[in-house]
C-alpha positions in Angstrom: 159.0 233.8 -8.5 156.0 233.6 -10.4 156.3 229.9 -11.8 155.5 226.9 -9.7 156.9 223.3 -10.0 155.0 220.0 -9.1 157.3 217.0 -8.4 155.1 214.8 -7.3 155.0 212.9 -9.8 159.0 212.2 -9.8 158.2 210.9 -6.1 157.7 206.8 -5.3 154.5 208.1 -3.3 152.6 208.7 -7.0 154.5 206.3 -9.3 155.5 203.5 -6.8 159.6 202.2 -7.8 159.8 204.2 -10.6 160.0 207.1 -8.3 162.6 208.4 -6.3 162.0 208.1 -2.4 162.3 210.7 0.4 164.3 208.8 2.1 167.0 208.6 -1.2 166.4 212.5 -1.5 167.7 212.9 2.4 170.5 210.8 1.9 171.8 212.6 -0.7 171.2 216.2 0.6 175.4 216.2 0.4 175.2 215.6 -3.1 173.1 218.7 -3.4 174.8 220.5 -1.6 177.6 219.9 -3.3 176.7 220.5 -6.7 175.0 223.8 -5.3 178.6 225.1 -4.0 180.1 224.3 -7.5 177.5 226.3 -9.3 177.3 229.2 -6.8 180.8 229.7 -6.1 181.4 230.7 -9.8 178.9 232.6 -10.5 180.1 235.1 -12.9 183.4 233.2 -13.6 184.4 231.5 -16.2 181.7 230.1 -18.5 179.2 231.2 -15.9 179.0 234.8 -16.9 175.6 234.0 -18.0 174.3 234.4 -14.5 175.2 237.9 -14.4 173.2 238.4 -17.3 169.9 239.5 -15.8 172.1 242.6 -14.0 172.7 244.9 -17.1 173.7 248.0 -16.4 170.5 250.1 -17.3 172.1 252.7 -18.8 173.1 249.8 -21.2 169.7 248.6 -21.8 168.4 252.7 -22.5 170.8 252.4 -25.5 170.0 249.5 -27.0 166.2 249.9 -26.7 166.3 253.1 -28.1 168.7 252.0 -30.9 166.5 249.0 -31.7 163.0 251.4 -31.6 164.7 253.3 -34.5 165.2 249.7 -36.3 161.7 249.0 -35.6 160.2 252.3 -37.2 162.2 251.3 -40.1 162.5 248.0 -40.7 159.6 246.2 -42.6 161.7 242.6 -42.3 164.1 242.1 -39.3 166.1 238.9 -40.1 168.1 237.1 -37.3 171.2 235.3 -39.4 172.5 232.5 -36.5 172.7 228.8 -35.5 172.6 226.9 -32.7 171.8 229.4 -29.1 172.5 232.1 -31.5 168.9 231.2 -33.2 166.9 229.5 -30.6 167.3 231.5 -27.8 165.6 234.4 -29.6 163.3 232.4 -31.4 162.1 230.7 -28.5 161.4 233.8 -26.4 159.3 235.7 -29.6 157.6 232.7 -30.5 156.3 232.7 -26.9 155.5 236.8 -26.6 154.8 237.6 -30.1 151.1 237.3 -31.5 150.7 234.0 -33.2 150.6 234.6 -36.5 152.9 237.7 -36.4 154.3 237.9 -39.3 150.9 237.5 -41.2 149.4 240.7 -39.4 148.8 243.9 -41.1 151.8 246.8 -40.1 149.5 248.4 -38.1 148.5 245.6 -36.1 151.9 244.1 -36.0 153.4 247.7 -34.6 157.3 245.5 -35.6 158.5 244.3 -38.6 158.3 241.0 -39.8 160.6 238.3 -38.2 162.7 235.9 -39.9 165.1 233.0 -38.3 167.5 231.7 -40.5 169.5 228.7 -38.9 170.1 226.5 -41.9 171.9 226.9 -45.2 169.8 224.6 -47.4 169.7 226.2 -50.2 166.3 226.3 -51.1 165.6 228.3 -47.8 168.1 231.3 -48.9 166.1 231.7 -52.0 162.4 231.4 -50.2 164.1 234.2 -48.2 164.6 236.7 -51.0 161.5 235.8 -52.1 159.6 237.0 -49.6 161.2 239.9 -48.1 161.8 243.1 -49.7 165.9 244.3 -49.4 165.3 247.9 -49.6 163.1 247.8 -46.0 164.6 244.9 -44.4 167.5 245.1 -41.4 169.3 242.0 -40.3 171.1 241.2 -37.4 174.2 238.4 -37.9 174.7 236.3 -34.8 177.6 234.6 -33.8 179.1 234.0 -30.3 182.8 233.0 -32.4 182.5 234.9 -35.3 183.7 232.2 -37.2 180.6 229.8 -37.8 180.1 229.0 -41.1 176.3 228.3 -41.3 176.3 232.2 -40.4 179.3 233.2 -42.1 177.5 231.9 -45.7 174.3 233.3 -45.4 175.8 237.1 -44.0 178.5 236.8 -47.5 175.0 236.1 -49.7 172.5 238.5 -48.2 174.9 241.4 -47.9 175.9 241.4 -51.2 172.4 241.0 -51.9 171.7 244.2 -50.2 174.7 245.8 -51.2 173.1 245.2 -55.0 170.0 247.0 -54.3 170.8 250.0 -52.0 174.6 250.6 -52.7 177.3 250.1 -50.2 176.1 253.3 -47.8 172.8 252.5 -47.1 173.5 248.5 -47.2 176.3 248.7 -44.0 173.2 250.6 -42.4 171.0 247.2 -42.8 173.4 245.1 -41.1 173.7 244.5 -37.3 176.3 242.3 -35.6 176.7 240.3 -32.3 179.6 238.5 -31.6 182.6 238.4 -29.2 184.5 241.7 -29.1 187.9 242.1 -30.6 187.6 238.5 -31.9 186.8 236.3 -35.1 186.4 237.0 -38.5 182.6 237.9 -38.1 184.5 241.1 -35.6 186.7 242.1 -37.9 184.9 242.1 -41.0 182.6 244.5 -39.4 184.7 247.1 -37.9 186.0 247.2 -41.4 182.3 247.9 -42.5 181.0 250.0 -40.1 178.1 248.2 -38.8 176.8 248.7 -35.4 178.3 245.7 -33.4 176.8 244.2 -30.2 179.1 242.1 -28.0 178.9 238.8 -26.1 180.8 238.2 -22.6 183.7 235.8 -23.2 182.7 233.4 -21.0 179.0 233.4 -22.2 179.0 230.5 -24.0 176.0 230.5 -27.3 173.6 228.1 -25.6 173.5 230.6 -22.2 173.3 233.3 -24.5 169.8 234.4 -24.7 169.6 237.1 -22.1 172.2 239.1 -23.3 172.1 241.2 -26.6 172.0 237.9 -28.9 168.1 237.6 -27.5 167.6 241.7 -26.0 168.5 243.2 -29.5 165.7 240.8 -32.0 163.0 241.1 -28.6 163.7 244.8 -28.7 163.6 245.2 -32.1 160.1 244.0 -32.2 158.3 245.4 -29.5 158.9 242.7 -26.5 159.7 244.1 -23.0 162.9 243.1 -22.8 163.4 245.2 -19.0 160.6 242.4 -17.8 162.1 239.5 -19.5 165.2 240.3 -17.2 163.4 241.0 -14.2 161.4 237.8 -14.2 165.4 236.3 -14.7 166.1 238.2 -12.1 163.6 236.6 -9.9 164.1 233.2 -10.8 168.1 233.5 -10.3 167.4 234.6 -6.3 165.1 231.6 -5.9 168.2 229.5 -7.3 170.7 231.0 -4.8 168.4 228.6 -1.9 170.3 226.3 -1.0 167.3 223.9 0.4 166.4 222.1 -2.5 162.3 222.3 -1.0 162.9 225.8 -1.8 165.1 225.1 -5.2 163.3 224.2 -8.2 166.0 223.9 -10.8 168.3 222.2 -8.2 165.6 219.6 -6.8 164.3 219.2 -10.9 168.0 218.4 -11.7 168.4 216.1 -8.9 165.6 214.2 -10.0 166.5 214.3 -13.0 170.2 212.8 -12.5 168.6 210.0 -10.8 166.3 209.2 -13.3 169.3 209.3 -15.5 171.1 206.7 -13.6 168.0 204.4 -13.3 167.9 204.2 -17.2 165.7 207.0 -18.1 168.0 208.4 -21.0 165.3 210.5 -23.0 164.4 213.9 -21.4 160.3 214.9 -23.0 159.7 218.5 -22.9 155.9 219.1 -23.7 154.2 222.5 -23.4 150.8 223.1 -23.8 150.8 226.2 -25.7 151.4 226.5 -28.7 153.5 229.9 -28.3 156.0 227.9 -25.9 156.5 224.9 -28.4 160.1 226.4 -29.3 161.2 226.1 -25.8 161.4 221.9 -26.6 164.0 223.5 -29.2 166.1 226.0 -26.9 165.6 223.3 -24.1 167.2 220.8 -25.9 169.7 222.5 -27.0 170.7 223.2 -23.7 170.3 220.2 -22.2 171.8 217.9 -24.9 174.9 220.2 -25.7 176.1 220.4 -21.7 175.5 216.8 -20.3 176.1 214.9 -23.4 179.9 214.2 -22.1 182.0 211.4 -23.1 184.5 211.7 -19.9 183.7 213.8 -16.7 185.7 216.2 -14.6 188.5 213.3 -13.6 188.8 212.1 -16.8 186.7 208.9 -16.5 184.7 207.6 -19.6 181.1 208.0 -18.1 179.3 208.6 -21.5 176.5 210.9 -19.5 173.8 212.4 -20.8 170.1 212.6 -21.3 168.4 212.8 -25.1 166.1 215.8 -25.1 162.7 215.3 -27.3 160.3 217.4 -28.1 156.5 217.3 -28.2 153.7 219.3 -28.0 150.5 219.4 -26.1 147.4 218.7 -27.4 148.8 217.7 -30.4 151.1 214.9 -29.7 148.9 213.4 -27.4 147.7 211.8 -30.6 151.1 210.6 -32.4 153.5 209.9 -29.1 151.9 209.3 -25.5 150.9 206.2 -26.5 154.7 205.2 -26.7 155.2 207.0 -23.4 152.0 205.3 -21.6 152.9 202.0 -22.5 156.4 202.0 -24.0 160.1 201.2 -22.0 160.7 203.1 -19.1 163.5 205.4 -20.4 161.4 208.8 -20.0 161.0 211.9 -18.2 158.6 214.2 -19.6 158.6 217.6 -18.3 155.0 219.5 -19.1 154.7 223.2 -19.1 151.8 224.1 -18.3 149.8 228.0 -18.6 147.0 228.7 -16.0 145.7 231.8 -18.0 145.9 232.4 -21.5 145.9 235.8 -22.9 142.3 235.0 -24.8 139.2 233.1 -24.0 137.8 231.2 -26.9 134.2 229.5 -26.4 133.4 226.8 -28.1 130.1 227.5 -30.1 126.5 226.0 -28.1 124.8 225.4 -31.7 121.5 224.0 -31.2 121.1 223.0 -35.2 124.2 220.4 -34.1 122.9 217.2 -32.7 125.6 215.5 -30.1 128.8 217.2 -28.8 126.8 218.5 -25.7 129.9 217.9 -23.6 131.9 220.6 -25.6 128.6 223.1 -26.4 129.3 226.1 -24.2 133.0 225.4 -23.0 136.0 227.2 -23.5 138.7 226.1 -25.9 141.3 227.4 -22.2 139.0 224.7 -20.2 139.6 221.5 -23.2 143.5 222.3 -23.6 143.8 222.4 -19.6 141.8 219.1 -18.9 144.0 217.8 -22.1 147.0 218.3 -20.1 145.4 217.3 -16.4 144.4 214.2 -18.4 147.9 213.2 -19.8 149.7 213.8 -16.7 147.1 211.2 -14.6 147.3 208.9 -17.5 151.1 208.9 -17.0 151.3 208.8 -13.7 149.0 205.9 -13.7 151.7 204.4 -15.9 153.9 204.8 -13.5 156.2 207.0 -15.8 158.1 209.7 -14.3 156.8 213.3 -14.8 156.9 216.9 -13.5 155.5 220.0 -14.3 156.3 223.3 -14.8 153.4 226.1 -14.7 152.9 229.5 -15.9 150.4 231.5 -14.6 150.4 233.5 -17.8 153.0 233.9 -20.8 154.8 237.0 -20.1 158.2 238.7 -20.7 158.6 238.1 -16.8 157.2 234.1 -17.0 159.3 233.6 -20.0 162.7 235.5 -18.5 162.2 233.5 -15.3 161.5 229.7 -17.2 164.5 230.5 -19.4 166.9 231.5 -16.3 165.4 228.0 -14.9 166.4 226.1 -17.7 169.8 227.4 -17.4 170.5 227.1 -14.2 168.5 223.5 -13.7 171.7 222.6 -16.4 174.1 223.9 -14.6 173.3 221.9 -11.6 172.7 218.7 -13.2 176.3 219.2 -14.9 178.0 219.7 -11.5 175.3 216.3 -9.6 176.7 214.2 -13.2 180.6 215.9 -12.5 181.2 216.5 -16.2 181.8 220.4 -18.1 178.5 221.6 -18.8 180.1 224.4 -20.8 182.6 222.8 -23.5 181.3 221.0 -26.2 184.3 219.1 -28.2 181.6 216.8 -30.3 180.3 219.4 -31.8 183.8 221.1 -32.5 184.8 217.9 -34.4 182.1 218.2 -36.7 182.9 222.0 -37.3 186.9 221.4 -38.1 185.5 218.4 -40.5 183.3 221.3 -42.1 185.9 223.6 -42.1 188.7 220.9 -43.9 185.8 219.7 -46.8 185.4 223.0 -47.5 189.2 224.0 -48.0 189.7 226.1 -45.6 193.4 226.6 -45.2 195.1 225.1 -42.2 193.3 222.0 -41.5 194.7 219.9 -44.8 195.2 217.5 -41.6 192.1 217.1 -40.9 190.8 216.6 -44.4 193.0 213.8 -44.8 191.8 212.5 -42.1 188.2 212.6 -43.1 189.4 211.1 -46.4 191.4 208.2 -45.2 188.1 207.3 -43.0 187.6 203.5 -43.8 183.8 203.3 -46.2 183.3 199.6 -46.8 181.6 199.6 -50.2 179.9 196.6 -50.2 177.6 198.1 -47.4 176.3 201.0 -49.9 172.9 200.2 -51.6 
């Protein structure tokens, strides 16, 4: 394991009672143990395929990279069409490994195509789509785990016909690339009627765990990223979160600590990187975190309401627009800071002698400002007495990032089994999509649209 975790600032020892105490840790090494049994023991069962995930068969991976190499060579656009893990799992990942400005780099320099996310149907987007990408060179790769989202569904029914328009039906079912669950959902069976090249996801890898198999290899191969490292450095992480000593544990002790602060009021869950090429794992991260342990009822049926909101901020640049609310604010937060020891450039801020002042920064590195930026923050917190902990990568990699993603996932899985609720269904956000589904007309849920209709709207509290 290449990461390293620093607690100390969870501990009484650095924030006095806000902290938890060894002595609280010790007594609840059952707990732990307990929750570690859950997750361990089905591994690879169920909704925990995504452990397995690291382990592809490499005879699997030699396909798919040199499938997606011949995508690369061709593709001037590659467009990911998906929602939800199906979006920020791969988003996440190439915003960290990718060159910053990707997409604004000359073909040469890029050696991929251009990327493009599209996770939203506003309409307005769909068009700035067309308008920027060229059809006849452009490849996209429709992502869903049901086959049956709409969001997805909406924008694959527009852009193929768009493609279909300006190459002809041949050459368009060439363009299109699908990943879904086998033998399953419309998504399936629409393109086994097509002909496109179709990707599978395991049954019981749910979309938010879904990143390390190909809904995240087949876009990071596509442009370029190493996807054989990204599942090594998973690899790694998932044998340091088979220890059953949580010293030796970091995503069970983080979730411990986590839990607790949970239960002492701490509702809102920060994640702040300091990099700017790790800013979308605030957006995968909470999507994981939120979706699993936001849980009305837990695993014997009793209303406990558990969860943890996740928010999102970003180092330097929310020091100046939210860590004043954290610093002095309620104590209802955990922030969790991510931290890089090496960047892959050094940048030195200019020594000019015509500029009176600024002698402090003359000379320095832009790496030595953003680190004492961070160094700063978390002392000013902990002064605070605010709960923190922070996660550090010794440089952004394909292994750092596979191993932090594994973390994140398994760190959830253990804090669903400490809380006792099903960190793997999520029947809130199933109500929403059968509302969806009923205002839309589709057929079969007139139930449900009368149901949303008859839902009592007092008129005299609309403006």
């Amino acid at each position: 394991m290449k990461l390293k975790f620093d607690y100390n600032n969870m501990m009484e020892s650095a924030i006095g009672g806000q902290g938890v105490t060894d002595a609280q840790v010790k007594a609840e090494l059952p707990r732990m143990k307990q929750a570690f049994d859950t997750v361990t023991a089905n591994r690879g069962k169920g909704w925990q395929e995504w452990t397995e995930l690291p382990y592809t068969p490499e005879e699997e991976l030699t396909a798919m990279i040199k499938d997606c190499e011949e995508v690369r060579a061709a593709a001037e656009s590659f467009v990911v069409l998906g929602i939800g893990g199906s979006a920020l799992g791969p988003l996440s990942a190439a915003t960290a490994l990718l060159h910053f400005r990707h997409n604004e780099l000359p073909r040469e320099r890029r050696n991929a195509p251009k990327y493009y996310i599209e996770d939203n149907v506003d309409p307005e987007r769909m068009r700035a789509l067309l308008d920027v990408i060229d059809l006849k060179t452009a490849y996209f790769n429709v992502i869903t785990k049901s086959g049956e989202t709409s969001e997805t569904l909406a924008q694959f029914l527009t852009l193929y016909a768009a493609l279909k328009n300006a190459l002809g039906l041949a050459e368009a079912k060439k363009r299109v690339i699908v990943t879904t669950t086998l033998g399953k959902g419309a998504l399936y069976e629409i393109a086994v009627a097509e002909g496109f090249k179709i990707y599978g996801v395991g049954k019981g890898v749910g979309g938010r765990f879904s990143v390390l198999c190909p809904v995240g290899l087949v876009p990071l191969a596509v442009l370029g990223v190493d996807i054989r490292a990204l599942l090594e450095g998973a690899r790694d992480m998932a044998a340091v979160c088979t220890a059953v000593d949580g010293a030796k544990n970091p995503a069970l002790m983080t979730a411990y600590l986590q839990v607790k602060a949970m239960e002492a009021g701490k509702n809102v869950s920060v994640m702040m990187p300091y990099a700017d090429g790790l800013k979308c794992m605030a957006d995968f991260y909470g999507q994981l975190w939120g979706e699993s342990l936001g849980k009305a009822v837990d695993l014997s049926g009793k209303t406990v309401y558990a969860g943890q909101t996740p928010a999102k901020s970003l180092g330097v640049t929310d020091q100046h627009s939210q860590i004043q609310l954290y610093t002095e604010g309620p104590f209802d937060k955990v922030v969790t800071f991510i931290a890089v020891e090496n960047f892959r450039v050094s940048e030195t801020i200019t020594d000019d002698p015509s500029i009176a002042g600024c002698e402090f920064l003359k000379g320095r590195t832009f790496n030595e400002l953003i680190t004492a930026e961070f160094q700063a923050t978390r002392f000013a917190l902990a002064k605070a007495k605010r709960s923190n902990f922070t996660v550090t990568l010794p440089e952004v990699s394909a292994h750092t990032v596979g191993e932090l993603l594994m973390y994140f996932m398994y760190q959830t899985a253990f804090a669903g089994a400490l809380l006792n609720i099903d960190a793997y269904n999520q029947p809130g956000v199933e109500e929403g999509k059968k509302a969806t589904f009923a205002l839309m007309g589709r057929k079969g849920y007139e139930d449900k649209m009368r149901e949303v209709m008859d839902f009592p709207v007092n008129r005299e509290y609309v403006i």
